[in-house]
Structures are given as structure tokens and as C-alpha cells.
MDTraj code that builds the backbone (N, CA, C; nanometers):
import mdtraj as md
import numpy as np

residues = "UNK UNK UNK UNK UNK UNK UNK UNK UNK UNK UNK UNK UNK UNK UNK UNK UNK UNK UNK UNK UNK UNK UNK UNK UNK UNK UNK UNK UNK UNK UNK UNK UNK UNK UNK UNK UNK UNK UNK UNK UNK UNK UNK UNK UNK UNK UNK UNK UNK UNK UNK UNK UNK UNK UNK UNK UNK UNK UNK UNK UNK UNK UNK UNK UNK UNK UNK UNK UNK UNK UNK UNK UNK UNK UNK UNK UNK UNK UNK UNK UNK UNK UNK UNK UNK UNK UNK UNK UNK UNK UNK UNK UNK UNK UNK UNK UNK UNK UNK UNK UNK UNK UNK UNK UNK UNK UNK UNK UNK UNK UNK UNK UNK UNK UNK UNK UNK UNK UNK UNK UNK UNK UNK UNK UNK UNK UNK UNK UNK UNK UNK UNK UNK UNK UNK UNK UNK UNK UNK UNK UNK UNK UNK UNK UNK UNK UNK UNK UNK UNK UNK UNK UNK UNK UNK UNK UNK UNK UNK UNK UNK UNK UNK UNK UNK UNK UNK UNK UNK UNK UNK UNK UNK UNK UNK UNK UNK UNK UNK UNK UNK UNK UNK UNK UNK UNK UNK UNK UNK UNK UNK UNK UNK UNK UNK UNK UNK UNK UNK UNK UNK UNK UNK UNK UNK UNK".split()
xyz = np.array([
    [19.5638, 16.8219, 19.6806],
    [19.5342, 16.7339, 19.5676],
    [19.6338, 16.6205, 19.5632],
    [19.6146, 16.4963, 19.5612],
    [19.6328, 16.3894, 19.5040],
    [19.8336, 16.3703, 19.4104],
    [19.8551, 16.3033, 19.3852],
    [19.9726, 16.2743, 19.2503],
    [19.8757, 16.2461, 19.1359],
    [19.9538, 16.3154, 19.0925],
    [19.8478, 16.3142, 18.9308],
    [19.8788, 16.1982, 18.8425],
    [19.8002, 16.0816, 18.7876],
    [19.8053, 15.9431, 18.7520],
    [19.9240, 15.9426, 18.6530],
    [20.0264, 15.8571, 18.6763],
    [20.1233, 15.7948, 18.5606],
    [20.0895, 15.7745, 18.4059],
    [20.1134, 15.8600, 18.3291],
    [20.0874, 15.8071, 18.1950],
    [20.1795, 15.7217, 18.1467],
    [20.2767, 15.7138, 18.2100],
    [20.3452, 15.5649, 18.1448],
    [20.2607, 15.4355, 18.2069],
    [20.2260, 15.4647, 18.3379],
    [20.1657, 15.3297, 18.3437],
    [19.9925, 15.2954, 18.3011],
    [19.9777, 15.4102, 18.2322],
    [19.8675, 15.4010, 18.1068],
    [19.8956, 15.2973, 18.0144],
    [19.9924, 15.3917, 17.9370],
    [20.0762, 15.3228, 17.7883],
    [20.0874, 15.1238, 17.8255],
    [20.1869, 15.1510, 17.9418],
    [20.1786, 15.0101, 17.9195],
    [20.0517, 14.9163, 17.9513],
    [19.9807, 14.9660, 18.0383],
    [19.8652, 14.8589, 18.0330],
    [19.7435, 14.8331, 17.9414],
    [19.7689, 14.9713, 17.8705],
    [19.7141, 14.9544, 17.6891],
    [19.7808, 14.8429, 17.6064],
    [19.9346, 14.8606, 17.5793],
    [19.9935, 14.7495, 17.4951],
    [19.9686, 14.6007, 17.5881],
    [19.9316, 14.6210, 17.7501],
    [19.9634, 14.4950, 17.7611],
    [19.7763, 14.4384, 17.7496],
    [19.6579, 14.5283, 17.7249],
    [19.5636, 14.4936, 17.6804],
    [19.5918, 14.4402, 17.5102],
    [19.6114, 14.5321, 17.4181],
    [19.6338, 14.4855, 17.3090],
    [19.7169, 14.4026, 17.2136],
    [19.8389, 14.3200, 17.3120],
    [19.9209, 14.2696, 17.2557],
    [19.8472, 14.1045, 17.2426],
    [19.7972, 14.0133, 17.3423],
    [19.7233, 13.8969, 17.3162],
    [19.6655, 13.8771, 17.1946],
    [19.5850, 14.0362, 17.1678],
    [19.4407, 14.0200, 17.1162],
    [19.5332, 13.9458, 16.9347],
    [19.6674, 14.0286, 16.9074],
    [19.6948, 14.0503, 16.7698],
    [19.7680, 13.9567, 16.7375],
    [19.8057, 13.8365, 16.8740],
    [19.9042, 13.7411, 16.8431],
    [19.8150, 13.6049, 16.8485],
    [19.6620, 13.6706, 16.8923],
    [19.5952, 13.5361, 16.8720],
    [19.4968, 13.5006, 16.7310],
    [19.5093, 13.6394, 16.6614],
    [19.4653, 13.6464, 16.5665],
    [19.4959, 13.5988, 16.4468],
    [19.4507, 13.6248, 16.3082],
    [19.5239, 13.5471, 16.1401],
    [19.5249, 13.6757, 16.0788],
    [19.6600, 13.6704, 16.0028],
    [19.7013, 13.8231, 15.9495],
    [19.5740, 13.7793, 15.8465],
    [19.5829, 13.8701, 15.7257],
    [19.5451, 13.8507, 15.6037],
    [19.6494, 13.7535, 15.4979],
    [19.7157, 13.7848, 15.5447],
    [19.8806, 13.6711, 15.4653],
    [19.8439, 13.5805, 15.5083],
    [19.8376, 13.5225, 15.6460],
    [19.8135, 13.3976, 15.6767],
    [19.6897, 13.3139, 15.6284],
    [19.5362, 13.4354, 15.6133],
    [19.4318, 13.3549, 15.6040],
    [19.4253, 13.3036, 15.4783],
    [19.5260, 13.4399, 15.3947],
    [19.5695, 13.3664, 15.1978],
    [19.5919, 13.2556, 15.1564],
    [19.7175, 13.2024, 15.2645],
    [19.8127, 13.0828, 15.2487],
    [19.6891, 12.9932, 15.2846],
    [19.6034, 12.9662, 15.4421],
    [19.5449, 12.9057, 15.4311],
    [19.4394, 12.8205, 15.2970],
    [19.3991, 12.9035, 15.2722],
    [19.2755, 12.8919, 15.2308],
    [19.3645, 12.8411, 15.0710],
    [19.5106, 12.8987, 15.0117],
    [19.5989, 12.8287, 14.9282],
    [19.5618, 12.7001, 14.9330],
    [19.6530, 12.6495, 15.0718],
    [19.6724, 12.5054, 15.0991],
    [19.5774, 12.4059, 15.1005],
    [19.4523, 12.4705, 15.1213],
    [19.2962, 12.3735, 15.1239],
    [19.2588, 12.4160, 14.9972],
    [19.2982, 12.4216, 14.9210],
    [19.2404, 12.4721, 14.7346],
    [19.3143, 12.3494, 14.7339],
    [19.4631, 12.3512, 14.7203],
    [19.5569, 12.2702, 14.6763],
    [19.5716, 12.1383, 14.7298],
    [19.5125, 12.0820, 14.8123],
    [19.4044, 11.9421, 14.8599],
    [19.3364, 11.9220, 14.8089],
    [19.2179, 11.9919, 14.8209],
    [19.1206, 11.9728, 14.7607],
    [19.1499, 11.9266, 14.5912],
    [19.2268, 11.9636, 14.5574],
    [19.2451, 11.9145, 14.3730],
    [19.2864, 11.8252, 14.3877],
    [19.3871, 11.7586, 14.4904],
    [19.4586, 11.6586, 14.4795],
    [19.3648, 11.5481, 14.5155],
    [19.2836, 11.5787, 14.6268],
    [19.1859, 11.4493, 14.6449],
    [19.0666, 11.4336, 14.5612],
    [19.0359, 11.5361, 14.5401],
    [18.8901, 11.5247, 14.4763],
    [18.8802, 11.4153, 14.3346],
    [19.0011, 11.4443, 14.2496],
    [18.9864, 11.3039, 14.1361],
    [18.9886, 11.1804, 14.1897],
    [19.1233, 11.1496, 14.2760],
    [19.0336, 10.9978, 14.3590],
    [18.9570, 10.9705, 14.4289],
    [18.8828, 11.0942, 14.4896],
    [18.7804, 11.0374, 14.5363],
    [18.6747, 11.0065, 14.4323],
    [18.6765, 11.0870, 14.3288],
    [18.5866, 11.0289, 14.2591],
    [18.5909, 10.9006, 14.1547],
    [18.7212, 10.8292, 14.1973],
    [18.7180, 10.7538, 14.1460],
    [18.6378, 10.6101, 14.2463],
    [18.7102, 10.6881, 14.3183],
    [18.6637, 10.5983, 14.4375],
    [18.5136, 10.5467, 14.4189],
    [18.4239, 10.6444, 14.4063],
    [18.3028, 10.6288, 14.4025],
    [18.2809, 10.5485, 14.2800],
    [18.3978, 10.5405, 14.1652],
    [18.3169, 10.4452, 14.0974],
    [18.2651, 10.5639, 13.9648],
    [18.2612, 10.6784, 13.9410],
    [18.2225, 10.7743, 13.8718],
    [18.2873, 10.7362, 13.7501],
    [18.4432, 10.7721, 13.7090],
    [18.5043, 10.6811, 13.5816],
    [18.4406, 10.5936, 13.5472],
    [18.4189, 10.4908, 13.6542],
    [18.4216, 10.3795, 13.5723],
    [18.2515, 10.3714, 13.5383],
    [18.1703, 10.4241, 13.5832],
    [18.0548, 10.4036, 13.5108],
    [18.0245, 10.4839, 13.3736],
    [18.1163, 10.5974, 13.3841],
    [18.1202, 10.6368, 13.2886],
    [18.1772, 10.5881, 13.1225],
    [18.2770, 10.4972, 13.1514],
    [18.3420, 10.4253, 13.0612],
    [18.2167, 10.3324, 13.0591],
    [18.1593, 10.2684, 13.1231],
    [18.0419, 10.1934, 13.0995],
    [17.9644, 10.1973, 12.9955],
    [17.9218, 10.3625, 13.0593],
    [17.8367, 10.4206, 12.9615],
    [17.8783, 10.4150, 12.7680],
    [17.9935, 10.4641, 12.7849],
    [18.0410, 10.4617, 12.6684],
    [18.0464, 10.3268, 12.5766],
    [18.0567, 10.2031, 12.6524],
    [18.1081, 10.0896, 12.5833],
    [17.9719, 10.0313, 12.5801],
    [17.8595, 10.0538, 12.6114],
    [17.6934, 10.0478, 12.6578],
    [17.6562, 10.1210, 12.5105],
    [17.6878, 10.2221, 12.4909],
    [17.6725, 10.2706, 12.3692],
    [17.7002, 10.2143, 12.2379],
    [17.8379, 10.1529, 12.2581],
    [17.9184, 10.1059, 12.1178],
    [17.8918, 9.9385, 12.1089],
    [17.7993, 9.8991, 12.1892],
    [17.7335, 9.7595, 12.1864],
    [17.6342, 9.7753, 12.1007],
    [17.5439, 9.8615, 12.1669],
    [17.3861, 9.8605, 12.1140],
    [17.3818, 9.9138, 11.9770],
    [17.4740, 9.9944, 11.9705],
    [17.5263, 10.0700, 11.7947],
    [17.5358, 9.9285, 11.7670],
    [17.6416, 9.8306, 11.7680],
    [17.6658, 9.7139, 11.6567],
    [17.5071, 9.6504, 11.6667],
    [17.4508, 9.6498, 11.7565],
    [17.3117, 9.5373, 11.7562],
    [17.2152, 9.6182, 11.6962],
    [17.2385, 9.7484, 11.6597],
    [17.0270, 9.8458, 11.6218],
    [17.1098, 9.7669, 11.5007],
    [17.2283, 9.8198, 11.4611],
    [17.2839, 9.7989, 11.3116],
    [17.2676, 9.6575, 11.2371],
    [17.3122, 9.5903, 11.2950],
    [17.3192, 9.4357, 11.2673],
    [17.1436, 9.3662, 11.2238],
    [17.0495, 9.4643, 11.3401],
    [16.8944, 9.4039, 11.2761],
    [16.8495, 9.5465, 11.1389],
    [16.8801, 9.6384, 11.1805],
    [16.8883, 9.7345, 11.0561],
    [16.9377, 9.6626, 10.9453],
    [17.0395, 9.6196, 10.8775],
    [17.0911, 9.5684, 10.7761],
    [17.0641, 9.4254, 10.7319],
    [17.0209, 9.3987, 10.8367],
    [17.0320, 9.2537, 10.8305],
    [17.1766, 9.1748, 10.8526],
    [17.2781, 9.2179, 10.8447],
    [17.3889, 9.1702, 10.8550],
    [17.4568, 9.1602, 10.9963],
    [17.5109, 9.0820, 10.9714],
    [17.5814, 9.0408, 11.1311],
    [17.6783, 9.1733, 11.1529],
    [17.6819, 9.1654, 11.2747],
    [17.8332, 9.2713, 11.3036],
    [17.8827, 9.2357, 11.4429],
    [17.9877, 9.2811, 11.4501],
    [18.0724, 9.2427, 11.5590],
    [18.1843, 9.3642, 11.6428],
    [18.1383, 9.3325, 11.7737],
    [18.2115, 9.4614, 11.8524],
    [18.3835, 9.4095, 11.8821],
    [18.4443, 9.4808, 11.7839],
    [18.6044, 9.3993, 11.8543],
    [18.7128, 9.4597, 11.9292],
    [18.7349, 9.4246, 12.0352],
    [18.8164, 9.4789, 12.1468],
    [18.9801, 9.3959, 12.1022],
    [19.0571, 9.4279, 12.1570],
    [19.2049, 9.4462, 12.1294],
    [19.2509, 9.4658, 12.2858],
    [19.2358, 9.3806, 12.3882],
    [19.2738, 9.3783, 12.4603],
    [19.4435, 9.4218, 12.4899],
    [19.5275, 9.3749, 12.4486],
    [19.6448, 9.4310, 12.4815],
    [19.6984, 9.5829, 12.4320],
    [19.6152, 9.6387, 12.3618],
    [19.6029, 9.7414, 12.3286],
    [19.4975, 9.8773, 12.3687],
    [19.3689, 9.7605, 12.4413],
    [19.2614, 9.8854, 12.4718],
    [19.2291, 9.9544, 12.3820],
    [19.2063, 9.9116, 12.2503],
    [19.1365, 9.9657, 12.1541],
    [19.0166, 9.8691, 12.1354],
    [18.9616, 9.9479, 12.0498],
    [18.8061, 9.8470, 11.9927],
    [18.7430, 9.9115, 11.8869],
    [18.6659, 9.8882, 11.7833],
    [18.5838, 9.8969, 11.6898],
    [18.4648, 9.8078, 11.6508],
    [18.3942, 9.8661, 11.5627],
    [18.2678, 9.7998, 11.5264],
    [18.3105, 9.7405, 11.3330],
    [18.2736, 9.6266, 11.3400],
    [18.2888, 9.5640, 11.2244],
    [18.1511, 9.4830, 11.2009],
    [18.1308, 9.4209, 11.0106],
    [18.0512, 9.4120, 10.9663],
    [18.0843, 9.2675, 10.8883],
    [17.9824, 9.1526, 10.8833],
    [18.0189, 9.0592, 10.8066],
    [17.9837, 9.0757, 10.6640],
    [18.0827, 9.0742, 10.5711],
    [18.0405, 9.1219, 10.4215],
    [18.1005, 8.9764, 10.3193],
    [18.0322, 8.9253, 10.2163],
    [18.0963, 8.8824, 10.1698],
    [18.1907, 8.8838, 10.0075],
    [18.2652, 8.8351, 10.0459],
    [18.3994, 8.8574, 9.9494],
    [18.2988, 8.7766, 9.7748],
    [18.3790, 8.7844, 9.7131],
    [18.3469, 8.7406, 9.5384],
    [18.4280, 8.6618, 9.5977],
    [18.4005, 8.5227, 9.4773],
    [18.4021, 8.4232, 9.4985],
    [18.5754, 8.4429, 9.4163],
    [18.6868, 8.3380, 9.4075],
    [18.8356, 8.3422, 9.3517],
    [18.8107, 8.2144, 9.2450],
    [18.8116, 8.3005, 9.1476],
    [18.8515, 8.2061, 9.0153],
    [18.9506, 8.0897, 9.0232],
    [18.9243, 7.9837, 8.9582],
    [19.0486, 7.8697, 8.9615],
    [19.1078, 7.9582, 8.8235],
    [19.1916, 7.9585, 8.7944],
    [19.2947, 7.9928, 8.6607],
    [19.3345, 7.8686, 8.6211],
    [19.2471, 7.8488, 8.4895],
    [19.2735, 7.6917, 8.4010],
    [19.2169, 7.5956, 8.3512],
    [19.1553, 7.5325, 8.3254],
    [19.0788, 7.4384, 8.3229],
    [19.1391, 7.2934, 8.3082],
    [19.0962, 7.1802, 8.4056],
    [19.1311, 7.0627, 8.4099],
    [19.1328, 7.0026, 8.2885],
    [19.2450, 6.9054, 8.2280],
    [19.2651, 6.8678, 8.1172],
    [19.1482, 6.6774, 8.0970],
    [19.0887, 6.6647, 8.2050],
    [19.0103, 6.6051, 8.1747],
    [18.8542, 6.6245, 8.2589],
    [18.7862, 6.5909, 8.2258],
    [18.6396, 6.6765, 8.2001],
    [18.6066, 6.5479, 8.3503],
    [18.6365, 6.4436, 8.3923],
    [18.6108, 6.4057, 8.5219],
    [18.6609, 6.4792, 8.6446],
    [18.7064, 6.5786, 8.6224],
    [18.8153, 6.6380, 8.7218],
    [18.7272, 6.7872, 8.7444],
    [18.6592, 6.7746, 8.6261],
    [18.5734, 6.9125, 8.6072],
    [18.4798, 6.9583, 8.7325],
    [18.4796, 7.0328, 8.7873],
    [18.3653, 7.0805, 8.9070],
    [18.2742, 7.2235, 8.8399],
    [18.1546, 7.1206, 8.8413],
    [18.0103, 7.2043, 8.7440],
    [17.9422, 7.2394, 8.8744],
    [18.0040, 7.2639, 9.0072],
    [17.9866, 7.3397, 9.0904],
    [18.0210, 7.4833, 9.1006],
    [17.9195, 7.5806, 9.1512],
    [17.9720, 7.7242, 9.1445],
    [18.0597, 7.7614, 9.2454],
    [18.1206, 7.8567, 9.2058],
    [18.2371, 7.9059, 9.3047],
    [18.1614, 7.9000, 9.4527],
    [18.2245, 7.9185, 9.5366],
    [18.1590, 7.9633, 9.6891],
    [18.2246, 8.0666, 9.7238],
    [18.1272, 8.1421, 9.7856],
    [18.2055, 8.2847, 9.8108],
    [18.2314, 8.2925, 9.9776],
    [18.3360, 8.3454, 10.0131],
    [18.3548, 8.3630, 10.1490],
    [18.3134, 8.4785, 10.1811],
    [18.3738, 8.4917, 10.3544],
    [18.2878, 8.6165, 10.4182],
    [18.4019, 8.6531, 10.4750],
    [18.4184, 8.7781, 10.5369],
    [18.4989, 8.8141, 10.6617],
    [18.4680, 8.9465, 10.6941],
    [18.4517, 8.9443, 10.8401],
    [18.4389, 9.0910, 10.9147],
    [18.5642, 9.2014, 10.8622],
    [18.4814, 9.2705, 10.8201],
    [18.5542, 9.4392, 10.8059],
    [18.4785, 9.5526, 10.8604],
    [18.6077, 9.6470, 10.8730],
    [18.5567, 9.7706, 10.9496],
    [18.4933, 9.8593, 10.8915],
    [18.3803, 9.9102, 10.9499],
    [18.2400, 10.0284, 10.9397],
    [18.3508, 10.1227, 10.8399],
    [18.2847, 10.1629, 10.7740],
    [18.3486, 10.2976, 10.7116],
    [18.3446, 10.4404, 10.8077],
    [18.2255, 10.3980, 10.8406],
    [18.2151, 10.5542, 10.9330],
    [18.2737, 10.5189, 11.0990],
    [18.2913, 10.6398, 11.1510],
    [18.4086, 10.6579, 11.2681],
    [18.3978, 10.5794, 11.3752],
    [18.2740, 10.4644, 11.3626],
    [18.3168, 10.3644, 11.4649],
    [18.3714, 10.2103, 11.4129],
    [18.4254, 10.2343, 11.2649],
    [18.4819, 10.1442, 11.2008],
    [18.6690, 10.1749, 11.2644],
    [18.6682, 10.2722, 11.2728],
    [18.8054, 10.2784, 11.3647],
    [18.8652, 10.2552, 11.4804],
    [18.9583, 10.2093, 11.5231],
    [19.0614, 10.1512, 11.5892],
    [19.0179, 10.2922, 11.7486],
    [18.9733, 10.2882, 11.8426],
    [18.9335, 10.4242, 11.9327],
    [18.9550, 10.3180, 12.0842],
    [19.0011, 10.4214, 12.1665],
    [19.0527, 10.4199, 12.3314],
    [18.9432, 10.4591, 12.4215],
    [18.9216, 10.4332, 12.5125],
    [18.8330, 10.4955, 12.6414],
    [18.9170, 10.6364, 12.6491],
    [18.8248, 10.6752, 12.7215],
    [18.8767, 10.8587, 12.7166],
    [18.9468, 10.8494, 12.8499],
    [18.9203, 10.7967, 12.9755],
    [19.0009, 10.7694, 13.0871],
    [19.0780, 10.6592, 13.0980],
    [19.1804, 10.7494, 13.1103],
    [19.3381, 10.6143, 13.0952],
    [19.3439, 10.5446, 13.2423],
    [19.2538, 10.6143, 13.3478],
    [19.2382, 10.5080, 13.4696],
    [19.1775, 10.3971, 13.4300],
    [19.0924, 10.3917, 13.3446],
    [18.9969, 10.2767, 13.3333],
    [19.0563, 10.1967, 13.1945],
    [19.0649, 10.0347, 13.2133],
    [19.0832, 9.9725, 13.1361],
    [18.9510, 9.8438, 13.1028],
    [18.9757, 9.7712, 13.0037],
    [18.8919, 9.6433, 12.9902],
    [18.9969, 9.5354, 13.0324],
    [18.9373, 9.5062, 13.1537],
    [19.0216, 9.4015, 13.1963],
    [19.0357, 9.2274, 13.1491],
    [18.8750, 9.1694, 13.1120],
    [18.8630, 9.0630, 13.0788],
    [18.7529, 9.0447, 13.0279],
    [18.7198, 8.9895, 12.9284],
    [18.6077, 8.9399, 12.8341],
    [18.5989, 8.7707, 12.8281],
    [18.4476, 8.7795, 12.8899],
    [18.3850, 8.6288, 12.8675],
    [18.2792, 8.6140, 12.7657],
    [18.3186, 8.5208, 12.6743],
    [18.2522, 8.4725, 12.5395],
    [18.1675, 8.3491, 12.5890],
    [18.0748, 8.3236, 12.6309],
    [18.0363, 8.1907, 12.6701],
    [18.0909, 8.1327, 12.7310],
    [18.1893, 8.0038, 12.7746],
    [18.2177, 7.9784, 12.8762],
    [18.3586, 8.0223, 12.8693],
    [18.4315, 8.0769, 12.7901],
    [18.6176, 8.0904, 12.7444],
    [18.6154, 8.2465, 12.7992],
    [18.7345, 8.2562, 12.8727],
    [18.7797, 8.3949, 12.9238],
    [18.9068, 8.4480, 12.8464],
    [18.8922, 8.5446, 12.7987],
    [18.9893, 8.6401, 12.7359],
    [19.0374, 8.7322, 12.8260],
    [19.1991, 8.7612, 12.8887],
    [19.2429, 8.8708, 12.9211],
    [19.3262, 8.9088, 12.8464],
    [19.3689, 8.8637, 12.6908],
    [19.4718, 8.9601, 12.5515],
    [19.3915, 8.9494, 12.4477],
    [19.4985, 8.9672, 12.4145],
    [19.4718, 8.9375, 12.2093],
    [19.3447, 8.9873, 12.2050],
    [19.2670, 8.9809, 12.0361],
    [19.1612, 8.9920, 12.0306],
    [19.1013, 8.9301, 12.0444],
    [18.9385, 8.9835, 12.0923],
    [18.8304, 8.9014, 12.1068],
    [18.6881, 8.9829, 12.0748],
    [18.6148, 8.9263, 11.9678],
    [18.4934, 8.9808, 11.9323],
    [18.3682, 8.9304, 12.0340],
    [18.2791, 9.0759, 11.9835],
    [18.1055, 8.9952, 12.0524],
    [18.0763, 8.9819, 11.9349],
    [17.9804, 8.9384, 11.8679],
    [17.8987, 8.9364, 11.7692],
    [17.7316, 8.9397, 11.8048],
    [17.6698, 9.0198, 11.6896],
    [17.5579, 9.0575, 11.7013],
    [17.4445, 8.9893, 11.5654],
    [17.3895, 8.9148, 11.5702],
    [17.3173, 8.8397, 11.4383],
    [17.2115, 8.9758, 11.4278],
    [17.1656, 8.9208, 11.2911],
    [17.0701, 8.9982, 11.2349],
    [16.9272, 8.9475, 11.2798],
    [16.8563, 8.8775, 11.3353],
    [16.7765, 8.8514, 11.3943],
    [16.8051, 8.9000, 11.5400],
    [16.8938, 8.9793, 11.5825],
    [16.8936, 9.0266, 11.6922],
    [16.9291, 8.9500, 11.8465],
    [16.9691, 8.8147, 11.8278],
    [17.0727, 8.7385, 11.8959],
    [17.2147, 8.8127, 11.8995],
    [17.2680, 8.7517, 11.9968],
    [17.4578, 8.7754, 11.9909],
    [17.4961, 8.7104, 12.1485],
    [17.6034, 8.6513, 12.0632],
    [17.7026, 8.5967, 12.1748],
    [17.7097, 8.6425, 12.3132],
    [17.6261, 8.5663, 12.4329],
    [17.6589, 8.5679, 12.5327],
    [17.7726, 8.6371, 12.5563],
    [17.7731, 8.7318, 12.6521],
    [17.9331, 8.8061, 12.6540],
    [17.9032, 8.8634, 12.8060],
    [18.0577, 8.8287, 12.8546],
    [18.0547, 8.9682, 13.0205],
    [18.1970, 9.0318, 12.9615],
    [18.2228, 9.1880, 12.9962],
    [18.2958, 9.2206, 12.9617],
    [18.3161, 9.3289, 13.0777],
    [18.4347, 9.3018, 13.1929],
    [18.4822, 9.3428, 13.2869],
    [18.5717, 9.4735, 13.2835],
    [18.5395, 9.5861, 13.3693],
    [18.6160, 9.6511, 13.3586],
    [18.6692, 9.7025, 13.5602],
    [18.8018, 9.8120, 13.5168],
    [18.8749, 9.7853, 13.5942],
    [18.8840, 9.9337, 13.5853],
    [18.9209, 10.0136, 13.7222],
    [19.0160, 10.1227, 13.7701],
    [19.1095, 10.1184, 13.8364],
    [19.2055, 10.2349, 13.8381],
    [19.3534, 10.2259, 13.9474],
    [19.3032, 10.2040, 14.0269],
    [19.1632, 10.2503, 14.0807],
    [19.1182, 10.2072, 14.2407],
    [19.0970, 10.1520, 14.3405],
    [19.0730, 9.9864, 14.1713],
    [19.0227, 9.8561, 14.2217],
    [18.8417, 9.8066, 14.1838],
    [18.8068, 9.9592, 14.1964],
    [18.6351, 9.9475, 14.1341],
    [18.6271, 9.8319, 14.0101],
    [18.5648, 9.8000, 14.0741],
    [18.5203, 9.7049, 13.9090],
    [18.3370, 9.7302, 13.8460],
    [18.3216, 9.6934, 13.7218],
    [18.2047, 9.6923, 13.6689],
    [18.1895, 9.6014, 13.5900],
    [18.0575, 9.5553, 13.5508],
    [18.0396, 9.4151, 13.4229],
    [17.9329, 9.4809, 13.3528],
    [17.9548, 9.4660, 13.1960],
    [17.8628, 9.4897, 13.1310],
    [17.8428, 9.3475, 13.0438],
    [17.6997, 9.2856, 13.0376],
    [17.6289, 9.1622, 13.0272],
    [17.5814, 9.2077, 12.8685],
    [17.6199, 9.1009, 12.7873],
    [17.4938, 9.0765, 12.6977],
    [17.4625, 8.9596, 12.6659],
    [17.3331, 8.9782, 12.6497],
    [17.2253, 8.8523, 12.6328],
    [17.2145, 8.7591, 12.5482],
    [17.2441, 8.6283, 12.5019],
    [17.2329, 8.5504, 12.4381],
    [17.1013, 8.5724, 12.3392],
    [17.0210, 8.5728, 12.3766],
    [16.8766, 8.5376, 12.2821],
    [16.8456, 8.6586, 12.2532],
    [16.8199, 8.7557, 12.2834],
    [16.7640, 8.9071, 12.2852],
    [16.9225, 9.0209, 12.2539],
    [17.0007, 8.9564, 12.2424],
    [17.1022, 9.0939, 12.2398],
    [17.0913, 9.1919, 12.3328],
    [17.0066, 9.2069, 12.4518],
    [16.9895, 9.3255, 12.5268],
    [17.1164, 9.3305, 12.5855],
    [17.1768, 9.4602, 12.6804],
    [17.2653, 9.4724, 12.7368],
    [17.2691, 9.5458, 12.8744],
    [17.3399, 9.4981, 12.9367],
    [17.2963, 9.5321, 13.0736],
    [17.4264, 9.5570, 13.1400],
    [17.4445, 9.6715, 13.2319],
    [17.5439, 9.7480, 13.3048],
    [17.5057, 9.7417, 13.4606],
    [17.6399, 9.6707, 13.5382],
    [17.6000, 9.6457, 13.6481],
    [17.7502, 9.6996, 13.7480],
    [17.7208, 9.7024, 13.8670],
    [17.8324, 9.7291, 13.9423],
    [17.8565, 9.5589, 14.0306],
    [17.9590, 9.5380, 14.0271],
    [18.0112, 9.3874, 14.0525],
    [18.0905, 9.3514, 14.0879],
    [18.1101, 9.2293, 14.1283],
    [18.2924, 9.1850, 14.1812],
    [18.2971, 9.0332, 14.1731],
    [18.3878, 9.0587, 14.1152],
    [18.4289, 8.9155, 14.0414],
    [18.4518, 8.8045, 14.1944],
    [18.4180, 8.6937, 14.1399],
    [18.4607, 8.6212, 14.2768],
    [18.5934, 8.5553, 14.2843],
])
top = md.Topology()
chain = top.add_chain()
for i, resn in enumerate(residues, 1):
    res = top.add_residue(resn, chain, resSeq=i)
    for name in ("N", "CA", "C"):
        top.add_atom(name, md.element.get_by_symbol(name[0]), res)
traj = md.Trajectory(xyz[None], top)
């Protein structure tokens, strides 16, 4: 009979079958961390990308699309004028209403009767704010997105305040009112001179 086969040189050509297989493999620790590190990307890109696309900012659109057409149903509802007012250096805005004031007494009467005015007082007007919650001072909900510039007919506003106004026959001031993201996206929302309609567009200024 024969030498009877080496079991050591079994053993080793087992470990040297199974040692590749376990060093080319992913523990369970490792596939954890992975799949960690692509969670933790993924959060980080996914808000700019969606800004990227422009998603914010149509959404702020939407919103300021809303708080237009509120001052204009209102303005032919009442009959009264109203006016959308932005606060550019602040990024606030509200809806206001033209109301008018009582007329201011003179205190006295002229000591001669040519001096006398048998004219009635005249009463003035001035925009004040809605009582209800879009009479208040309110922000876009995304602090990426700002109002960058407002055109009134042919005059461009980038501070201070600047109103649209909405007549009660359902006219209002020609208006573009530009907006802006960290991204660079831009958008214009249009309203119409003769019709008050309003219109939301994606755009770029030239």
C-alpha cells in the first residue's frame, strides 16, 4: 500500500481555497457604513438639487400667485381698490385696502365772511391693512427664495416699498415681479394692465 495522504497538506489547501473568497468580500460592518455614507449624500444633495430644478422657486410663485389674485377677487368684490405691498428690503408683504378717512375740521371761523369757504370739507383716502391675516406684515416660507425686483410700468424697484394696485373694475397696475434663488433660478410673475389677470412664468432677465 501506498503513503497514506498528508492531512496537513489538506488543511492548508482548504485555507488557501478559502482565504481569497473572505478578503474579497463586504463584512456586514462594512455594507452598514456603506449604505451610512450614501444616506448621508443623498440628504446633502437632494435639497439642491431640488433647487436646482427650480422646485422652491415655483413654489414661492405659487404662493405670491395666490396673494395677488386674493387682493384682485377682493378689490372687484368690494368695490374698493386694494393693493399688494411688498417691502423689499425686508421681504415682507401684505394686502391693503383704499378706505377713506373723515374729512378734518378747520377749528374757528374766519373773522370775515369773504374768507369764508361754503365749500364742504374733502375727505382723504389712504391704504390700510386688511384686518384679517393677510392684512399682516408675512415672509415666504423659503429663506432660499427672495423677491428680487419689482417693475411698476416702466420704473424698477429693487428696495424700499413698492405697491401693485388692484381697481375695482378689475384693472391694476401693470406689474413684473422677479424672483430669485441661492441657485440663480429665476421666475416672473406678470400682471395685466387691463384685466388684472396674472400670470407665472419661468424666465431670465436679459
Amino acid at each position: 500500500m501506498g503513503p497514506a495522504p498528508s492531512r496537513t497538506g489538506t488543511r492548508n489547501h482548504s485555507s488557501n481555497m478559502t482565504g481569497p473568497r473572505r478578503s474579497a468580500g463586504f463584512t456586514l460592518v462594512e455594507l452598514l457604513i456603506v449604505i451610512g455614507l450614501i444616506s448621508m449624500l443623498a440628504g446633502l444633495l437632494l435639497p439642491s438639487a431640488g433647487g436646482a430644478l427650480g422646485l422652491r422657486i415655483r413654489n414661492a410663485s405659487r404662493v405670491i400667485s395666490a396673494e395677488l389674485e386674493h387682493a384682485s377677487q377682493r378689490a372687484i368684490a368690494t368695490g374698493i381698490a386694494h393693493r399688494w405691498l411688498i417691502d423689499l428690503d425686508t421681504q415682507r408683504y401684505r394686502t391693503e385696502q383704499l378706505l377713506e378717512l373723515p374729512p378734518e375740521l378747520t377749528e374757528g371761523l374766519p373773522t370775515h365772511s369773504e374768507l369764508l369757504d361754503l365749500a364742504p370739507p374733502r375727505a382723504s383716502s389712504e391704504y390700510t391693512p386688511l384686518e384679517d391675516g393677510s392684512g399682516r406684515w408675512r415672509r415666504l416660507d423659503d429663506p432660499e427664495v427672495r423677491i428680487d425686483e419689482v417693475r411698476i410700468g416702466n420704473i424698477l424697484y429693487r428696495d424700499s416699498e413698492v405697491g401693485v394696485t388692484f381697481a375695482a373694475d378689475g384693472g391694476a397696475d401693470p406689474a413684473e415681479i422677479w424672483l430669485l434663488d441661492e441657485s440663480g433660478v429665476e421666475h416672473r410673475i406678470r400682471v395685466l394692465a387691463f384685466t388684472g389677470e396674472i400670470k407665472s412664468e419661468e424666465a431670465t432677465r436679459e
